[in-house]
PyMOL Python script that loads the backbone (N, CA, C, O; Angstrom):
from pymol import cmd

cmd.read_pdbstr("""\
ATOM      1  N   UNK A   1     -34.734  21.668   3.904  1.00  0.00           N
ATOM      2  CA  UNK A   1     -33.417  22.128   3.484  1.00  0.00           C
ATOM      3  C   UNK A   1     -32.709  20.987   2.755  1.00  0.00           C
ATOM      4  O   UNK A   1     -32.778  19.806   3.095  1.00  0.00           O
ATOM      5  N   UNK A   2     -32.025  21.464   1.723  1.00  0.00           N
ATOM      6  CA  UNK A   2     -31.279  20.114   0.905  1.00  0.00           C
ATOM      7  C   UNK A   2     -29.858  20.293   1.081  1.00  0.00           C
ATOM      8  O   UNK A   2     -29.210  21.322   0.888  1.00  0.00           O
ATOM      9  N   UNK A   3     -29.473  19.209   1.456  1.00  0.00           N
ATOM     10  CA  UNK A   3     -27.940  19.286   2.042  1.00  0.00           C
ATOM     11  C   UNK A   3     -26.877  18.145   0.763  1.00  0.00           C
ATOM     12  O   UNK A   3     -27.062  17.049   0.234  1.00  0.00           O
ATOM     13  N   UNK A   4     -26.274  18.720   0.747  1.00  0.00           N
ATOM     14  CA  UNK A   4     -24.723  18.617  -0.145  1.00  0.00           C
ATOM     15  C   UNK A   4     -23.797  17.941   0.391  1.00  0.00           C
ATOM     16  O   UNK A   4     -23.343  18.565   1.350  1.00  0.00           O
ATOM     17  N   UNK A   5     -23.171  16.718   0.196  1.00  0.00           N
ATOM     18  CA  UNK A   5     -22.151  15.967   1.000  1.00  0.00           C
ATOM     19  C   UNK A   5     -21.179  15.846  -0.005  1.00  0.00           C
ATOM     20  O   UNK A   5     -21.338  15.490  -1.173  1.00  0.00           O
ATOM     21  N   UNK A   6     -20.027  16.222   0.651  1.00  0.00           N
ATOM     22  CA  UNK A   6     -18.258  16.283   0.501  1.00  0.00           C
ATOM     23  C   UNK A   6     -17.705  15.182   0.829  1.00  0.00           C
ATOM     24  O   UNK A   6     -17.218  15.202   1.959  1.00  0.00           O
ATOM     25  N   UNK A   7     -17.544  13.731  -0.034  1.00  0.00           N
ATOM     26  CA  UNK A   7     -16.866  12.333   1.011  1.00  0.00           C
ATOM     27  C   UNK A   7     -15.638  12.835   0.594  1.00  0.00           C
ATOM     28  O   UNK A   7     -15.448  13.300  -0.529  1.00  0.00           O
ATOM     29  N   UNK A   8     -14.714  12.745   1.558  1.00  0.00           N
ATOM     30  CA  UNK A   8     -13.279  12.483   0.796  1.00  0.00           C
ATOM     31  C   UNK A   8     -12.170  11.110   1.802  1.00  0.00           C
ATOM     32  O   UNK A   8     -11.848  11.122   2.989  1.00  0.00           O
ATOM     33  N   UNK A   9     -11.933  10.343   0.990  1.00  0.00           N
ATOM     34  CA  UNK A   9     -11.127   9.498   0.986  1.00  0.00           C
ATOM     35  C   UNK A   9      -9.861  10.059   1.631  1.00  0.00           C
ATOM     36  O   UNK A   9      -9.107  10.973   1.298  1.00  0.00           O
ATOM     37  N   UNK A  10      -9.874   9.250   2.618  1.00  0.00           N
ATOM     38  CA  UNK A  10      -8.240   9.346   3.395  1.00  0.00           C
ATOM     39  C   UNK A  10      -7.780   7.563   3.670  1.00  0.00           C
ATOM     40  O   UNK A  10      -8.668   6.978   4.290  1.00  0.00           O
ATOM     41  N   UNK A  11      -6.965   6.962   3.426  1.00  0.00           N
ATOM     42  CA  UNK A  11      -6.215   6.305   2.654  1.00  0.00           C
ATOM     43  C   UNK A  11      -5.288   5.673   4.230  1.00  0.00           C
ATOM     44  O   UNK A  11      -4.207   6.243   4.377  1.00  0.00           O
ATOM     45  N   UNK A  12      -5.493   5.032   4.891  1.00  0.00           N
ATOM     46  CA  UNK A  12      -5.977   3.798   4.738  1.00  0.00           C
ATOM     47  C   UNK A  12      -7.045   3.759   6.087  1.00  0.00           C
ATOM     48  O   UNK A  12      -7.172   2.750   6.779  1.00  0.00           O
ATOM     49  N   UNK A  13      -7.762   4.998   6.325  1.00  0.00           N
ATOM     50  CA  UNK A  13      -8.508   5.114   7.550  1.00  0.00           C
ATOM     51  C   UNK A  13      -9.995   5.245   6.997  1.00  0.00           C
ATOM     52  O   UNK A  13     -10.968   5.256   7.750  1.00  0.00           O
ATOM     53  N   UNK A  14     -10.067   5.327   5.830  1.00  0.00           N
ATOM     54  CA  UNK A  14     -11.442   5.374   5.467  1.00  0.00           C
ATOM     55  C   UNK A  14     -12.090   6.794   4.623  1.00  0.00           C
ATOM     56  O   UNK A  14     -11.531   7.188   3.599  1.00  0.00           O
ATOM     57  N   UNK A  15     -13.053   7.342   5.058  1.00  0.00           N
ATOM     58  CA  UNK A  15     -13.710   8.430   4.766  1.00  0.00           C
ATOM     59  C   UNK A  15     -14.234   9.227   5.475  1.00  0.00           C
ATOM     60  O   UNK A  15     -14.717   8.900   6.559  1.00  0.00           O
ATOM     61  N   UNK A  16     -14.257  10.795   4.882  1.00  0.00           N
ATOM     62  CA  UNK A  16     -14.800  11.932   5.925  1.00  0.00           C
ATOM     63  C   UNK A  16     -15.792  12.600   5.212  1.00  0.00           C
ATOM     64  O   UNK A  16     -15.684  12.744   3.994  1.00  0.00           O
ATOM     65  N   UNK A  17     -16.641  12.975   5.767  1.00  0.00           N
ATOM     66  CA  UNK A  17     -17.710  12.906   4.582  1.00  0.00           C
ATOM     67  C   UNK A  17     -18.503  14.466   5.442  1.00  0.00           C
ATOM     68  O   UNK A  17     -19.165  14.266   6.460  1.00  0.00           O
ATOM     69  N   UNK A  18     -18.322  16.024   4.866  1.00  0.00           N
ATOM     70  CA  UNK A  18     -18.884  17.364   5.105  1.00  0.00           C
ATOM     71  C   UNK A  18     -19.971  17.439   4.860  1.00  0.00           C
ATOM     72  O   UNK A  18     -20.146  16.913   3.761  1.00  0.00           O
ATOM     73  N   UNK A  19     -21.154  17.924   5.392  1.00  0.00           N
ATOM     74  CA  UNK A  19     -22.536  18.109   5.151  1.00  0.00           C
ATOM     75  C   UNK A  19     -22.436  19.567   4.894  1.00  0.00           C
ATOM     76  O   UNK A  19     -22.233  20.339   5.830  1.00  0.00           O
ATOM     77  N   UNK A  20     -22.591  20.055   3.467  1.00  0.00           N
ATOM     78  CA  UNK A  20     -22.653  21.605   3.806  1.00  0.00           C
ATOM     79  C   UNK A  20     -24.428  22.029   3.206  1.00  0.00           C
ATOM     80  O   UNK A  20     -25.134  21.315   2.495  1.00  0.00           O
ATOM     81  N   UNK A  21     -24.835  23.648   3.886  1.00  0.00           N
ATOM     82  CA  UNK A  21     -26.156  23.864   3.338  1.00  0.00           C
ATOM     83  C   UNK A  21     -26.658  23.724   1.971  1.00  0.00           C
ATOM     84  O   UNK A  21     -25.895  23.515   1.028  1.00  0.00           O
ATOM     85  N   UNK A  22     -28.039  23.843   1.833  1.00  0.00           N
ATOM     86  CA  UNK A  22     -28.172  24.383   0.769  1.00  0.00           C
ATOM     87  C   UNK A  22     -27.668  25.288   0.009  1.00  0.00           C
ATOM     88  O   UNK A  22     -27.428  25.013  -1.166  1.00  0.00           O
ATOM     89  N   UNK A  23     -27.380  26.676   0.578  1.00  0.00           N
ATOM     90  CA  UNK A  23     -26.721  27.857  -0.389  1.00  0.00           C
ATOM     91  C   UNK A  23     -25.141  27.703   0.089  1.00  0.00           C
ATOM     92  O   UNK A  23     -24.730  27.885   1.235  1.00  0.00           O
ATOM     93  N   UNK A  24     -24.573  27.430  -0.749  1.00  0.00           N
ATOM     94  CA  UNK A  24     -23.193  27.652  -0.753  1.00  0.00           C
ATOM     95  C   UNK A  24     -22.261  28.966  -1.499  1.00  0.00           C
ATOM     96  O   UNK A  24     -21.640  28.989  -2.562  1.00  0.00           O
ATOM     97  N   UNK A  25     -22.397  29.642  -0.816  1.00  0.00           N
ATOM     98  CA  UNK A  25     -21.806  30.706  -1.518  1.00  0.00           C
ATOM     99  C   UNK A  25     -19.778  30.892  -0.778  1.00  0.00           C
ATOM    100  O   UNK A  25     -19.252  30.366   0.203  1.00  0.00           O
ATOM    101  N   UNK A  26     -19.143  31.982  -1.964  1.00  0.00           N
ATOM    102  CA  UNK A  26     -17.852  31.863  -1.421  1.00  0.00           C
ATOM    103  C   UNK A  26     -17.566  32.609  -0.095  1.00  0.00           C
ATOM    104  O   UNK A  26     -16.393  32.734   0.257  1.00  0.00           O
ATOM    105  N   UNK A  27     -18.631  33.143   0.709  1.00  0.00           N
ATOM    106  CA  UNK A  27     -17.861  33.176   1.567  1.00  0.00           C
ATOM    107  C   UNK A  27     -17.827  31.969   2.800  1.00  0.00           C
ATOM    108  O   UNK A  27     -17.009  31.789   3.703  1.00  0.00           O
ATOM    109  N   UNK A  28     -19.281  31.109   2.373  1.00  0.00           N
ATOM    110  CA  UNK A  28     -19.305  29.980   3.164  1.00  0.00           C
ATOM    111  C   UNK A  28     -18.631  29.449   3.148  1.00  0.00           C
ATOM    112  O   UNK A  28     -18.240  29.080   4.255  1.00  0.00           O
ATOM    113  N   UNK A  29     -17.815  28.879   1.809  1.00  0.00           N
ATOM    114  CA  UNK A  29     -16.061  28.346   1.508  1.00  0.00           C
ATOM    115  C   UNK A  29     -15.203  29.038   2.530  1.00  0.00           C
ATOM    116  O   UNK A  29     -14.688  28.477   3.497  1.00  0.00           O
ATOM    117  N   UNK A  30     -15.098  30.337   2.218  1.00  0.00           N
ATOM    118  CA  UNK A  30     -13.853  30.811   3.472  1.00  0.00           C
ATOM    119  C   UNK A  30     -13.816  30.599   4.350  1.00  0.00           C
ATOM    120  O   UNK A  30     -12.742  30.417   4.924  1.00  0.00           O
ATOM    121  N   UNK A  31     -15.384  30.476   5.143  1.00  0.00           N
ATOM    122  CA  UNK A  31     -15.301  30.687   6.554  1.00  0.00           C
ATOM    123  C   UNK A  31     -14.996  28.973   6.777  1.00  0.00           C
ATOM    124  O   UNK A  31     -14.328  28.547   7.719  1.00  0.00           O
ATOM    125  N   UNK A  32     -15.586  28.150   5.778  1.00  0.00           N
ATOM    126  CA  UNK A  32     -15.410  26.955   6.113  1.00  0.00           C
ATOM    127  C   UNK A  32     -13.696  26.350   6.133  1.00  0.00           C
ATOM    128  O   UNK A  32     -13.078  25.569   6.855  1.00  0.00           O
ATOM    129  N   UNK A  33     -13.408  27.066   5.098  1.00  0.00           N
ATOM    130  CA  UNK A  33     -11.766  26.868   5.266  1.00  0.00           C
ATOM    131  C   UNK A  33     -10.790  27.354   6.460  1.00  0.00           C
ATOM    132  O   UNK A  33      -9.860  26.751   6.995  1.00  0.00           O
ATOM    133  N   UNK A  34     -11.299  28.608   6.692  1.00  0.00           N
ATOM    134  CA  UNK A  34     -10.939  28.849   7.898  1.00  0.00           C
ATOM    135  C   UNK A  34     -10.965  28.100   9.271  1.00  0.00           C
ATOM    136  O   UNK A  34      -9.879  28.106   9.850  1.00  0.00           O
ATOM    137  N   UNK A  35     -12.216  27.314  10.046  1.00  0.00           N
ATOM    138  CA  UNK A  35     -12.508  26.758  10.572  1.00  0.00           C
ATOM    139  C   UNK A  35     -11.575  25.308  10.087  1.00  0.00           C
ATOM    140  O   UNK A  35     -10.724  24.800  10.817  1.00  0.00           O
ATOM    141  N   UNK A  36     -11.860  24.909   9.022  1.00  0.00           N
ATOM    142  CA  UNK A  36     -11.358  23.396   9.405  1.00  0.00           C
ATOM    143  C   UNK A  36     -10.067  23.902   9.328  1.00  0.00           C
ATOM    144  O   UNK A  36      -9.498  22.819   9.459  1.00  0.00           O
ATOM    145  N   UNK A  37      -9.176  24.688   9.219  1.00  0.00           N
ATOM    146  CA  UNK A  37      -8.072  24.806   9.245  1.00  0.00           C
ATOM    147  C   UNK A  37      -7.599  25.048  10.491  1.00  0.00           C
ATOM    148  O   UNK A  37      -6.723  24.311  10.941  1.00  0.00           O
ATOM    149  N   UNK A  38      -8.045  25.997  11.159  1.00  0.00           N
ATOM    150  CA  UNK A  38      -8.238  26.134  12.726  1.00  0.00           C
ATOM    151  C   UNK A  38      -8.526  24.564  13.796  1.00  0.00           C
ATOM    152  O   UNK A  38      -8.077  24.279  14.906  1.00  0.00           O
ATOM    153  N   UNK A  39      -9.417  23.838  12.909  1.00  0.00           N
ATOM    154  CA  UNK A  39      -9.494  22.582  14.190  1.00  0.00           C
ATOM    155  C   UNK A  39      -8.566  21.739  13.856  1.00  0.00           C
ATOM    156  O   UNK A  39      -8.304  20.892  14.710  1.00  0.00           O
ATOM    157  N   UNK A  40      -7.810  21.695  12.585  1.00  0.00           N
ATOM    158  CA  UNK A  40      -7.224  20.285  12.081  1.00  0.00           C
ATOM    159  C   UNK A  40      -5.975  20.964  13.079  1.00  0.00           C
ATOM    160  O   UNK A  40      -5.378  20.372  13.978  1.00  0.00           O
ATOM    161  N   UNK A  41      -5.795  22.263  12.671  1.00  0.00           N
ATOM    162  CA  UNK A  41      -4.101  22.752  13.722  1.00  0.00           C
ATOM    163  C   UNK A  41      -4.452  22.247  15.140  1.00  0.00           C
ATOM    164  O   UNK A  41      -3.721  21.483  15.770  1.00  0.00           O
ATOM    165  N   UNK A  42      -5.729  22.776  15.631  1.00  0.00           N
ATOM    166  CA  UNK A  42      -5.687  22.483  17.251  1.00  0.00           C
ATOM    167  C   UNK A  42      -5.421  20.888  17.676  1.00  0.00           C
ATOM    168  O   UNK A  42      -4.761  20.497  18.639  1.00  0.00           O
ATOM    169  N   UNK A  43      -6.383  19.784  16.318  1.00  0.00           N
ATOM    170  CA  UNK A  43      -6.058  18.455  16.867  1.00  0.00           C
ATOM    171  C   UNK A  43      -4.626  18.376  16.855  1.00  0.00           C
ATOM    172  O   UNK A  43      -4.166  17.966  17.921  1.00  0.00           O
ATOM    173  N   UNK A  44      -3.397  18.774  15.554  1.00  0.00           N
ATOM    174  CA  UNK A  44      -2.447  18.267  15.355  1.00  0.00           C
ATOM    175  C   UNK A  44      -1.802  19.053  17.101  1.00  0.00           C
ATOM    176  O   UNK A  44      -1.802  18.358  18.117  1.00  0.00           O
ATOM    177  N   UNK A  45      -1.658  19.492  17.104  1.00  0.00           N
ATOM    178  CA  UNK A  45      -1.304  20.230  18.383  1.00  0.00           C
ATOM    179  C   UNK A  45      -1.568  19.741  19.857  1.00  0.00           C
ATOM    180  O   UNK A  45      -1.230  20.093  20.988  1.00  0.00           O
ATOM    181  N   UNK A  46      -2.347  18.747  19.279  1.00  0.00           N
ATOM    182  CA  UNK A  46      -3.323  17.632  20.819  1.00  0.00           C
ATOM    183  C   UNK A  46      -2.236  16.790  20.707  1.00  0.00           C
ATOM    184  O   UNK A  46      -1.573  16.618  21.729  1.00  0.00           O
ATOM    185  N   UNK A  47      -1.764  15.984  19.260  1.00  0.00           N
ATOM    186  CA  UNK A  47      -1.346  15.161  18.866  1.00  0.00           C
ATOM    187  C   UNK A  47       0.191  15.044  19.834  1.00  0.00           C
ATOM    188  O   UNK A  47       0.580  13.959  20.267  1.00  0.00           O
ATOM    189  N   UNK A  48       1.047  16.529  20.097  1.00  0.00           N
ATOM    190  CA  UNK A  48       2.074  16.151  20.777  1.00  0.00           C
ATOM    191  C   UNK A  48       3.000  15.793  19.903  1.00  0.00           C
ATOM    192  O   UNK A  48       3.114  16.309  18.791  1.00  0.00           O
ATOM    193  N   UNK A  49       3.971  14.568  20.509  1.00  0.00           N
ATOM    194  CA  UNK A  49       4.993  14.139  19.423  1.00  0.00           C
ATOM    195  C   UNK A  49       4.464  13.374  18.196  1.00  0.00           C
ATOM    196  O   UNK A  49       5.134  13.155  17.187  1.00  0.00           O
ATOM    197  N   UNK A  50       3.397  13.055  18.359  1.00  0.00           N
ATOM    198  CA  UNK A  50       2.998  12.128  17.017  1.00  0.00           C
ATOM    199  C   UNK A  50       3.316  12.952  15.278  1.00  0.00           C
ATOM    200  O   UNK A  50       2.725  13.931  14.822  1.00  0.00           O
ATOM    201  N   UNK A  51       4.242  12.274  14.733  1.00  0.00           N
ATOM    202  CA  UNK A  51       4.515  12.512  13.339  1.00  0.00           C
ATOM    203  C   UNK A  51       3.800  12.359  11.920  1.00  0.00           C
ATOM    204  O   UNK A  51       3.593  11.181  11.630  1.00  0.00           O
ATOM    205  N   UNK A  52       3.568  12.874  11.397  1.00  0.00           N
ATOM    206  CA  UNK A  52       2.311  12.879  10.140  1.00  0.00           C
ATOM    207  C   UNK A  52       3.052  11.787   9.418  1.00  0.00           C
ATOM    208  O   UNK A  52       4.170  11.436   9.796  1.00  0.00           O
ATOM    209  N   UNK A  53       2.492  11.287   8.465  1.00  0.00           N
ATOM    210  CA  UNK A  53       2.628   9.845   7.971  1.00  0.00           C
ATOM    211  C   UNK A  53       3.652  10.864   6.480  1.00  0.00           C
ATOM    212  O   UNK A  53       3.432  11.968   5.983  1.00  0.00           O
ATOM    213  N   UNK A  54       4.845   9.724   6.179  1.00  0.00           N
ATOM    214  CA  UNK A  54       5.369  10.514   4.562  1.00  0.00           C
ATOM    215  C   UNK A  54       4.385  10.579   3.398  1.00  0.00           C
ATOM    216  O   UNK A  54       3.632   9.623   3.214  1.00  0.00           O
ATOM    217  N   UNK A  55       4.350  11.506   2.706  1.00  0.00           N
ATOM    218  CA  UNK A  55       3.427  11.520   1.256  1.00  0.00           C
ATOM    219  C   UNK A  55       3.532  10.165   0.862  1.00  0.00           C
ATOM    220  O   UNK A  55       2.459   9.622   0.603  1.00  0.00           O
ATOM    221  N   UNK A  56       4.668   9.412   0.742  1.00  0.00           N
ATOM    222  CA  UNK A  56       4.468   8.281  -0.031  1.00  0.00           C
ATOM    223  C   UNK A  56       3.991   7.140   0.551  1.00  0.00           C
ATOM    224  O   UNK A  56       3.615   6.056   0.104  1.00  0.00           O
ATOM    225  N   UNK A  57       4.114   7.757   1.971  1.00  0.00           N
ATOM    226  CA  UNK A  57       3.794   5.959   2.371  1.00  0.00           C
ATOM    227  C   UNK A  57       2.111   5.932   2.341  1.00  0.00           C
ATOM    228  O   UNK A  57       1.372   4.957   2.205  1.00  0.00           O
ATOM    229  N   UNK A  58       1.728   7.526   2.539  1.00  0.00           N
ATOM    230  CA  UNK A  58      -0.168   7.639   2.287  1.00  0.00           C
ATOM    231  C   UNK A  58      -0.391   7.036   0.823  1.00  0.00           C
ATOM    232  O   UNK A  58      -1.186   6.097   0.769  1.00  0.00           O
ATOM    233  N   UNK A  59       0.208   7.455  -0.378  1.00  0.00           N
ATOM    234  CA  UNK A  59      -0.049   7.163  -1.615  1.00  0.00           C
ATOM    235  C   UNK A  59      -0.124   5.851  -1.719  1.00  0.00           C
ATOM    236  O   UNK A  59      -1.154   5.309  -2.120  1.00  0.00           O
ATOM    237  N   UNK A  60       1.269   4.983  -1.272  1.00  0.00           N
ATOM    238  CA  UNK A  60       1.046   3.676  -1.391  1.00  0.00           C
ATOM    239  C   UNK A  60      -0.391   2.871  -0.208  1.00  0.00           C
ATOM    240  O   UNK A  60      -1.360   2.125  -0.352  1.00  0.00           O
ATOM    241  N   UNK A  61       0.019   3.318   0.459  1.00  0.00           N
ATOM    242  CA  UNK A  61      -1.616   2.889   1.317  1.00  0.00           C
ATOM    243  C   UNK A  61      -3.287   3.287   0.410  1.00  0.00           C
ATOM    244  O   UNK A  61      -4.380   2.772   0.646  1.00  0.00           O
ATOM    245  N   UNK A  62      -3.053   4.036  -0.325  1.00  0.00           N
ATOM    246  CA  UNK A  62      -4.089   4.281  -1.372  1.00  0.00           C
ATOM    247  C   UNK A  62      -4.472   3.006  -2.562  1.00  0.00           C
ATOM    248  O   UNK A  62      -5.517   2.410  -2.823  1.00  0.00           O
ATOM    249  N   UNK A  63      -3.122   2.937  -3.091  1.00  0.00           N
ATOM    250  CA  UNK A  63      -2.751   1.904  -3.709  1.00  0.00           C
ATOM    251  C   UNK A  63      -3.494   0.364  -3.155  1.00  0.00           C
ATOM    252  O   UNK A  63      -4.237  -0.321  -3.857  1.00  0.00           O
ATOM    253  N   UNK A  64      -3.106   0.059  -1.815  1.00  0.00           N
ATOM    254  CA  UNK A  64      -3.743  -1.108  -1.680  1.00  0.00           C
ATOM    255  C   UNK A  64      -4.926  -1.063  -1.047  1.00  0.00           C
ATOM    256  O   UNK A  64      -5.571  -2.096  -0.870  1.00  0.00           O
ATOM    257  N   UNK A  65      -5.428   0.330  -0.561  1.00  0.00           N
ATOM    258  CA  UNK A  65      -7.192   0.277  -0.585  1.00  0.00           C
ATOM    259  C   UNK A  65      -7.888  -0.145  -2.300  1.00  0.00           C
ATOM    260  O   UNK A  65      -8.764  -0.964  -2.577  1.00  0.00           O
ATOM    261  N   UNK A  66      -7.251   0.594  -3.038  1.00  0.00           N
ATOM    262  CA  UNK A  66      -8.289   0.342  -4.063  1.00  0.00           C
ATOM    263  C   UNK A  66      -8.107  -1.154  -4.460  1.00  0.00           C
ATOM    264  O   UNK A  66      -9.113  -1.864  -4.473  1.00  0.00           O
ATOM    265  N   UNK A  67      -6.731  -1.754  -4.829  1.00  0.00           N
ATOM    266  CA  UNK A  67      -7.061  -3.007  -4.930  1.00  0.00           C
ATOM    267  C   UNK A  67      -7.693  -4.031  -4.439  1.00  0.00           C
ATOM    268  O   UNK A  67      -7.664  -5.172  -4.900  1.00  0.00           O
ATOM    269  N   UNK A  68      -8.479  -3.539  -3.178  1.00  0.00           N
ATOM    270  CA  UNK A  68      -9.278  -4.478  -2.548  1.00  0.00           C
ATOM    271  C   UNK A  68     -10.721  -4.446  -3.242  1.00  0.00           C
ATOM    272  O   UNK A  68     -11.612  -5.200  -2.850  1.00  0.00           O
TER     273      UNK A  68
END
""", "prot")
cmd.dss("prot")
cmd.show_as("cartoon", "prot")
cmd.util.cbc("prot")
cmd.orient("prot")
C-alpha cells in the first residue's frame, strides 16, 4: 500500500504530519474532516480553562521559526 503524508506546520510547536491511504477519494476527506474535527473539540474541551493562543501572536511565532 502507498501512503501519502500531510506535514503541516504549527508554529512554534513543530509539526503534525497525517498518513492518509492510497485511494483518497472525497468522501475519505469528509469523513476525515469530520473526525479530526470531532477529536480536536473533545481535546479542546479536556483543555478546561486553557485559552487558544491570539492569531497574531501564532503568526509572529511563525516569523521567528523560520528565521532560524
Amino acid at each position: 500500500m502507498i501512503t501519502r503524508q500531510m506535514t503541516f506546520l504549527i508554529p512554534p510547536y513543530g509539526t503534525a504530519t497525517l498518513t492518509l491511504p492510497e485511494l483518497v477519494t472525497p468522501e475519505v476527506f469528509a469523513r476525515l474532516d469530520s473526525v479530526i474535527g470531532r477529536v480536536l473539540g473533545e481535546s479542546r474541551q479536556g483543555l478546561g480553562d486553557a485559552v487558544a493562543p491570539e492569531p497574531g501572536s501564532v503568526e509572529f511565532d511563525s516569523w521567528l521559526i523560520q528565521r532560524h
